[in-house]
N, C-alpha and C positions, 0 to 999 in steps of 0.2 A: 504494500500500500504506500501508496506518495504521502510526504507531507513538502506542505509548503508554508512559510514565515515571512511575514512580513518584520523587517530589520533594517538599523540602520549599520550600514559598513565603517566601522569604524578603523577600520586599517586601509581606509584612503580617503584622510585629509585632503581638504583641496586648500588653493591659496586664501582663501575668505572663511577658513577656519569651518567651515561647513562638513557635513558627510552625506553624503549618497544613500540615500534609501531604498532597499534594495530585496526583492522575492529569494529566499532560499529555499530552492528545489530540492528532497531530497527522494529518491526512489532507487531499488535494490542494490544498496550501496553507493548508488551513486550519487554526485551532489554538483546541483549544478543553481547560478546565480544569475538571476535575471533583473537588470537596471530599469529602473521605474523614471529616471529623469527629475527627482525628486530631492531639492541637497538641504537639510536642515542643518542646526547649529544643534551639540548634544545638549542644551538649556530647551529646547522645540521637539524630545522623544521623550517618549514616558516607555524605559524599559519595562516596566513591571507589568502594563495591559498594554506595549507593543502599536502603544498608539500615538499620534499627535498629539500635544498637548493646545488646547483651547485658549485659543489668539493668533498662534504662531502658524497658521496656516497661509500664510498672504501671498507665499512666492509658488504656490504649486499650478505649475501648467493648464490651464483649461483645455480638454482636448475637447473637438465637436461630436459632438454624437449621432 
């Protein structure tokens, strides 16, 4: 069975102090990570429910639907 996580990647800093938020794929051993285009500051994640913290949403992408 897959699981997949929503995370931020904390082992690639960018220059604006930011991290990438990022799907972690994981199935039969394998593990694979897929870029959501998404870079918060870690003060904007709430490790504990994996979530956005409430305000700090401002810079995420609108995609069209």
């Amino acid at each position: 069975m897959a699981s997949i996580i929503l995370t931020q990647d904390l082992r690639a800093k960018k220059k604006d102090s930011t991290y990438p938020v990022i799907f972690r794929v994981s199935s039969k051993q394998q593990n694979r990570v897929i870029a959501t285009g998404i870079k918060l500051l870690v003060s904007e994640w709430c490790k504990e429910t994996l979530q956005f913290l409430p305000g700090f949403c401002t810079n995420i992408p609108i995609f069209p639907g």
